[in-house]
One Martini backbone bead per residue (centre of mass of N, CA, C, O) as a GRO file, in nm:
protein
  261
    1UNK     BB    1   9.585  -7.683   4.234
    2UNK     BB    2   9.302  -7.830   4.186
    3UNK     BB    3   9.215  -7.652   4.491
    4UNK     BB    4   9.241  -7.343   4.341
    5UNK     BB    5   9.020  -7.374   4.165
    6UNK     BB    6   8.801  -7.462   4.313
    7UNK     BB    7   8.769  -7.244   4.472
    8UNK     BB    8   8.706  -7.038   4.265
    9UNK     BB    9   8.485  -7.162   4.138
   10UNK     BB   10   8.300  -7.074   4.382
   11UNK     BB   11   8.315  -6.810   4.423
   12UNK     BB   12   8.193  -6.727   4.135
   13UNK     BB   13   7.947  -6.872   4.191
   14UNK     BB   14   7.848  -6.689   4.446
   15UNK     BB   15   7.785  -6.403   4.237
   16UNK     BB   16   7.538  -6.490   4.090
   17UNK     BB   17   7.275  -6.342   4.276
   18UNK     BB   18   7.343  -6.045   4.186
   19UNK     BB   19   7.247  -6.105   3.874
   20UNK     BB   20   6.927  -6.167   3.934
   21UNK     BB   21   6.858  -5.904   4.050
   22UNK     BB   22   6.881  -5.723   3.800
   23UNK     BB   23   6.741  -5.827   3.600
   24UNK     BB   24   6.461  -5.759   3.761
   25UNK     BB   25   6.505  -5.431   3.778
   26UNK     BB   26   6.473  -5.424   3.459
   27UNK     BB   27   6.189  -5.532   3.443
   28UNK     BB   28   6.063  -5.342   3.678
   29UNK     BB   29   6.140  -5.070   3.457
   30UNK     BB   30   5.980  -5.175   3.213
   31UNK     BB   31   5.703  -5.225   3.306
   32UNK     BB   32   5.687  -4.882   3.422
   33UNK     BB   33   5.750  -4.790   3.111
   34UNK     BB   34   5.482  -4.911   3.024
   35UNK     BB   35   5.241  -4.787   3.189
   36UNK     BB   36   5.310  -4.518   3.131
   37UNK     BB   37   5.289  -4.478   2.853
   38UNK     BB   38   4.953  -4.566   2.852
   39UNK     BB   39   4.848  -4.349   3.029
   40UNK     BB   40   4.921  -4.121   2.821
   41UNK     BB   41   4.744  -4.230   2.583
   42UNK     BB   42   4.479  -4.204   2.720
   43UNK     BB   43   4.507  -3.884   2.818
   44UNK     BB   44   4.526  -3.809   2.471
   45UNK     BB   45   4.269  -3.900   2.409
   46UNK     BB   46   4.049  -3.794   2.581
   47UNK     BB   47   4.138  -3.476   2.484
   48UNK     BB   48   4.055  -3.545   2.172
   49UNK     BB   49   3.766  -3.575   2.259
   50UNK     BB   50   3.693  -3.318   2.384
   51UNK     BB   51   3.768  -3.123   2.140
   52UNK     BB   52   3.588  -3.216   1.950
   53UNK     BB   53   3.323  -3.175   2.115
   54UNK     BB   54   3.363  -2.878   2.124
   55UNK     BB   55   3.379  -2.801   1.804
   56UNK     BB   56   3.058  -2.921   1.773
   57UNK     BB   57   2.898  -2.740   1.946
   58UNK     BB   58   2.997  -2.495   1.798
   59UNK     BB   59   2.881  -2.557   1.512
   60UNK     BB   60   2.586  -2.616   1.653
   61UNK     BB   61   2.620  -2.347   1.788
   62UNK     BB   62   2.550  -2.001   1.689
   63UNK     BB   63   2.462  -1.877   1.991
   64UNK     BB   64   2.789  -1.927   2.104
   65UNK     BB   65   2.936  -1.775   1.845
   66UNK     BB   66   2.794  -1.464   1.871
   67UNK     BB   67   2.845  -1.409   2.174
   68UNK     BB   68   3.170  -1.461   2.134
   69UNK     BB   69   3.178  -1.204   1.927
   70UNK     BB   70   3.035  -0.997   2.147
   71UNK     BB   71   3.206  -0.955   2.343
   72UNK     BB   72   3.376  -0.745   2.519
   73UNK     BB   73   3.612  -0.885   2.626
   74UNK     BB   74   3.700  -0.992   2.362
   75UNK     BB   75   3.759  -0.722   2.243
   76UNK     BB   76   3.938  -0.601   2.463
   77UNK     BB   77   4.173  -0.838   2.428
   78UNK     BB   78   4.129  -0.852   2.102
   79UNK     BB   79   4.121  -0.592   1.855
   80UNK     BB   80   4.128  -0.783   1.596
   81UNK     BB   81   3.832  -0.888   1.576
   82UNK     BB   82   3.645  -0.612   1.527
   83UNK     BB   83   3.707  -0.709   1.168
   84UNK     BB   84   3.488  -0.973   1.229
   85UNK     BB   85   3.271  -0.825   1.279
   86UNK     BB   86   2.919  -0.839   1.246
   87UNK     BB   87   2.691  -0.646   1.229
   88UNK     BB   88   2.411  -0.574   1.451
   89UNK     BB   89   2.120  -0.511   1.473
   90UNK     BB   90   1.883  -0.373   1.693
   91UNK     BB   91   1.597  -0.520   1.824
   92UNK     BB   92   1.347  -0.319   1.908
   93UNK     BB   93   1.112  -0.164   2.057
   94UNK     BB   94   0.831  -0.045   1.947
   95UNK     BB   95   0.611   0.230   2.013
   96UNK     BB   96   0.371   0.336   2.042
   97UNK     BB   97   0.115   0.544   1.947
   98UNK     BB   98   0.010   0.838   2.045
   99UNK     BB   99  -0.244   0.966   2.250
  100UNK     BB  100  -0.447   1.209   2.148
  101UNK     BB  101  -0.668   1.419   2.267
  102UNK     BB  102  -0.953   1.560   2.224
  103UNK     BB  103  -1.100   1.872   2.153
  104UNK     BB  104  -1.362   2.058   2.361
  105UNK     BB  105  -1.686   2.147   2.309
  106UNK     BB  106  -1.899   2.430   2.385
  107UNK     BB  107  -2.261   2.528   2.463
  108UNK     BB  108  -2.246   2.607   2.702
  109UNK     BB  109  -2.537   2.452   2.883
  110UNK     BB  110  -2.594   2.269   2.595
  111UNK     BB  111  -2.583   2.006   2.647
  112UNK     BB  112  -2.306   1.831   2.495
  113UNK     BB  113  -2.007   1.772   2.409
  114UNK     BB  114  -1.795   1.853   2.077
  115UNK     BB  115  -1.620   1.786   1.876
  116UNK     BB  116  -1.373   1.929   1.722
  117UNK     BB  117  -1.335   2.070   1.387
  118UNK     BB  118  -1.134   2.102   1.154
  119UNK     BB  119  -1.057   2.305   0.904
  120UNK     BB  120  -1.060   2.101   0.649
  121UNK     BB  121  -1.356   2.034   0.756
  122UNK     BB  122  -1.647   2.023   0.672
  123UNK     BB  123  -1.948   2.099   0.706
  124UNK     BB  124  -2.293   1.984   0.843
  125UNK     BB  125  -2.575   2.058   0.663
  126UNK     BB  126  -2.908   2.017   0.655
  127UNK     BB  127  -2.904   2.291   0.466
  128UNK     BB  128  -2.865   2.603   0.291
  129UNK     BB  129  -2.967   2.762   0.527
  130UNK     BB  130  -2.785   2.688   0.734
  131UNK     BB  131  -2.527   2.742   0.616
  132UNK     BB  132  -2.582   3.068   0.608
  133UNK     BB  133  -2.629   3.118   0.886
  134UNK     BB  134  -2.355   3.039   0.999
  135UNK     BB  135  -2.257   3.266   0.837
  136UNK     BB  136  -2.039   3.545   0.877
  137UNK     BB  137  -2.026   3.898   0.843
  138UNK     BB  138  -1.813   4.115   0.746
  139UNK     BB  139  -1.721   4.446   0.741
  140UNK     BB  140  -1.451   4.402   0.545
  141UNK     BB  141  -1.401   4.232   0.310
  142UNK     BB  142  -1.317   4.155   0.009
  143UNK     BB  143  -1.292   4.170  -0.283
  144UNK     BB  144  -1.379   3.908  -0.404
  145UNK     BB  145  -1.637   3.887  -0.205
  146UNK     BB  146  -1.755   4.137  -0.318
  147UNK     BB  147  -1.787   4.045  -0.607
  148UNK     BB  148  -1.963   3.817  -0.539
  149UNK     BB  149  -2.193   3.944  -0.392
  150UNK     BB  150  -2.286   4.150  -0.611
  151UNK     BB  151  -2.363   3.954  -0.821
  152UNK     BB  152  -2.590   3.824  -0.654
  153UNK     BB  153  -2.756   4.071  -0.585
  154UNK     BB  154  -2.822   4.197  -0.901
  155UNK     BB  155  -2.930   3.874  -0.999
  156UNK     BB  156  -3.059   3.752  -0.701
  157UNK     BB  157  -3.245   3.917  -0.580
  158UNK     BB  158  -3.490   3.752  -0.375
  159UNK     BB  159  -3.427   3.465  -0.427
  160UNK     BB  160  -3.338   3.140  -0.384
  161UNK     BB  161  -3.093   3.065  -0.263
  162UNK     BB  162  -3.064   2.830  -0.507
  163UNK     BB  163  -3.026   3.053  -0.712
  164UNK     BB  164  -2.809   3.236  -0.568
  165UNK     BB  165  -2.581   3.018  -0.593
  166UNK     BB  166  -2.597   2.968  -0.897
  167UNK     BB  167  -2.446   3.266  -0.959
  168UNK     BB  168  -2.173   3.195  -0.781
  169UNK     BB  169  -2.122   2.938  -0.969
  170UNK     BB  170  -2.058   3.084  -1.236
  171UNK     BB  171  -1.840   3.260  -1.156
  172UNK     BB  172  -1.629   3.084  -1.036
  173UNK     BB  173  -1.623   2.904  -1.282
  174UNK     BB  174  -1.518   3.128  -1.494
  175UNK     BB  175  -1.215   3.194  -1.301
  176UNK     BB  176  -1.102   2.859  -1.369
  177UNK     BB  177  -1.142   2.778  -1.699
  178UNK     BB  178  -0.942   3.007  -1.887
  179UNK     BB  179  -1.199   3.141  -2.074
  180UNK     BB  180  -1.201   3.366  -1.805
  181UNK     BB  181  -1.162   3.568  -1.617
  182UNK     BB  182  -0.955   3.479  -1.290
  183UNK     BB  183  -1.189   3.650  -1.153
  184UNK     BB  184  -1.446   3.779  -1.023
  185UNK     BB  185  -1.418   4.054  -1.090
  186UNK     BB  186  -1.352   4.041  -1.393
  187UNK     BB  187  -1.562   3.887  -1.477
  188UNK     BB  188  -1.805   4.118  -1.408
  189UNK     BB  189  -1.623   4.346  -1.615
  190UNK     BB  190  -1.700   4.222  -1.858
  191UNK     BB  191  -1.785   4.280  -2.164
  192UNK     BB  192  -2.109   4.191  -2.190
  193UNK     BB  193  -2.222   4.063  -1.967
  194UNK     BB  194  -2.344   4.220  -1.718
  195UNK     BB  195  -2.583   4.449  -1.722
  196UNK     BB  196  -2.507   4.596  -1.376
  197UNK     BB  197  -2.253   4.674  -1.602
  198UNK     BB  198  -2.093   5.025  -1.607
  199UNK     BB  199  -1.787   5.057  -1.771
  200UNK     BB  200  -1.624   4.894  -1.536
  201UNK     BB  201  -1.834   4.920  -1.301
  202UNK     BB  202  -1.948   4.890  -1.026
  203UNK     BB  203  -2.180   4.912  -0.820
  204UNK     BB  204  -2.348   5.018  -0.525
  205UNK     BB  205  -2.407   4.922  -0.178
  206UNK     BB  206  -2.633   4.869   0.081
  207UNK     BB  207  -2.476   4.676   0.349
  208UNK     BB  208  -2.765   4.721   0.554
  209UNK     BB  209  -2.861   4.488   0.421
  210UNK     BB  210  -3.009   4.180   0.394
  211UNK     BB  211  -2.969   4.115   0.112
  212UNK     BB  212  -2.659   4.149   0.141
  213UNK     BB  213  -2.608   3.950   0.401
  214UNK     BB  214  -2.648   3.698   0.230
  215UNK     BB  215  -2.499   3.720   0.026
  216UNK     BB  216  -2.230   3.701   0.172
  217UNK     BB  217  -2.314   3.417   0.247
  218UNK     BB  218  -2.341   3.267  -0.009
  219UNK     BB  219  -2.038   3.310  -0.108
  220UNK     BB  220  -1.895   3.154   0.149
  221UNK     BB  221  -2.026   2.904   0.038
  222UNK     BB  222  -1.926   2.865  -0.259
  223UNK     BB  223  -1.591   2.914  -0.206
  224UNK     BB  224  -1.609   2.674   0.045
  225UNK     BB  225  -1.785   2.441  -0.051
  226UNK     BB  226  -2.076   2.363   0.175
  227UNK     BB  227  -2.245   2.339  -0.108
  228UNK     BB  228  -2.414   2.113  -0.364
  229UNK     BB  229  -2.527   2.244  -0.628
  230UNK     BB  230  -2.760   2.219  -0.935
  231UNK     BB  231  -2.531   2.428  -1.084
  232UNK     BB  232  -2.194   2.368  -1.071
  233UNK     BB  233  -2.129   2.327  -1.408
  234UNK     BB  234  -2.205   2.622  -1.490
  235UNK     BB  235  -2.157   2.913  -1.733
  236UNK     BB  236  -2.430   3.018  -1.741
  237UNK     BB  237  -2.713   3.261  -1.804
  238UNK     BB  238  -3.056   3.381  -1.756
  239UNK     BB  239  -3.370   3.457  -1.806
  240UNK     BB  240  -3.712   3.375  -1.823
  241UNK     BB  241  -3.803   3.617  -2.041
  242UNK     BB  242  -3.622   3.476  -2.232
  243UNK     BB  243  -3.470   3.363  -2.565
  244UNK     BB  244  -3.155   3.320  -2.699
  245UNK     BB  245  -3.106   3.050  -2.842
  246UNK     BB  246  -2.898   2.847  -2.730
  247UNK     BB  247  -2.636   2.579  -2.794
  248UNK     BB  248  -2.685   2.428  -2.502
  249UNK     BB  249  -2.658   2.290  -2.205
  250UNK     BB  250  -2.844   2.214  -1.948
  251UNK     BB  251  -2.917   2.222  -1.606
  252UNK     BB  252  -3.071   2.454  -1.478
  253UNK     BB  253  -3.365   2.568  -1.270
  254UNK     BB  254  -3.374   2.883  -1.090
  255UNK     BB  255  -3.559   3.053  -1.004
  256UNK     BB  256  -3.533   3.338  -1.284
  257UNK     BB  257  -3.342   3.099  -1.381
  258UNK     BB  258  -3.099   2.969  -1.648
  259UNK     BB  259  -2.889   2.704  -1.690
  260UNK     BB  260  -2.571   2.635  -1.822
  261UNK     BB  261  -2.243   2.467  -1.980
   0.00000   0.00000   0.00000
């Protein structure tokens, strides 16, 4: 019986070598499965800290987020976003402004060509008689144009031009004044204003004679304001051999009268 016994236990004695194989086993299956877990946790770390820096960048990085809020491709994958871009002006460049070339005119082959003159913009004449000079005569003016040169030609036909002016000068004043019939031809109609008007009619008037074609001229000279008057403010006048004793300011003597305003 003794040795019954002792058998057996030698037996299970003997069995003890598997039970320490297990044992490793499991130690080195604990081992991999905590170093598997340890580079998890690096792997997830490294992640967040990308993220983070991605996040970083777009946030001071506002060209980096403008370009891709208006990314054709972003809007065109995701629709929804269209309502949260806010519109941006382009910027062009603005074209500067087109050179036009002046219009050139001459006058035959004498001298250089001359730029041309608007016609809003007055002619510069070195005296009154060039202005009058240059002024064309029509064959048949108008009306207003004809009873200022009518005026001109009865009242100081053969002073000089500027006597001339001054007399044309006073008829377009009272004109515009409000205080006298608002045309020429009328002006002169006025009753008891001008002498050489009988009834309420113009006399008739040579009109090839030189004197009449100077009147016409120097009417489009006062009428077109070419030349600047030196009783252009005058609203009156008389003759020199008369005194009237009006009690006006003078203004100017011209020619064969004296102008007041």
């Amino acid at each position: 019986m003794s040795n019954g016994v002792r058998s057996r236990t030698v037996t299970q004695s003997g069995d003890c070598p598997i039970g320490a194989d297990l044992s490793v086993v499991v130690s080195a299956s604990t081992a991999f499965f905590s170093s598997t877990m340890k580079l998890f946790a690096r792997a997830a770390g490294s992640v967040a800290v990308t993220l983070c820096a991605a996040i970083m960048v777009c946030a001071t990085t506002p060209g980096l987020a403008y370009e891709l809020a208006n990314s054709e491709l972003m809007v065109a994958d995701r629709p929804e976003i269209k309502t949260n871009i806010i519109a941006q002006p382009a910027q062009l460049p603005i074209p500067p402004a087109p050179i036009v070339p002046a219009e050139w005119t001459s006058e035959g082959d004498e001298g250089p060509p001359t730029l041309a003159q608007p016609d809003a913009v007055e002619a510069d004449f070195a005296s009154l008689a060039d202005a009058v000079a240059a002024q064309s005569v029509p064959d048949s003016p108008d009306e207003e144009l004809r009873c200022l040169a009518i005026g001109i030609y009865y009242e100081a036909k053969g002073e000089p031009l500027h006597g001339q002016l001054a007399v044309a000068e006073v008829i377009l004043n009272r004109s515009e004044s409000g205080r006298f019939p608002n045309t020429a031809c009328s002006v002169l109609k006025q009753r008891g204003q001008f002498s050489f008007v009988r009834g309420g009619r113009l006399p008739s008037v040579s009109t090839g004679s030189a004197a009449w074609r100077t009147a016409i001229a120097v009417a489009k000279v006062a009428r077109d304001e070419l030349w600047e008057s030196s009783a252009s403010n005058a609203m009156f006048f008389h003759a020199r051999h008369v005194s009237p004793r009006w009690n006006r300011a003078k203004v100017a003597s011209l020619g064969n009268h004296i102008f007041y305003r």
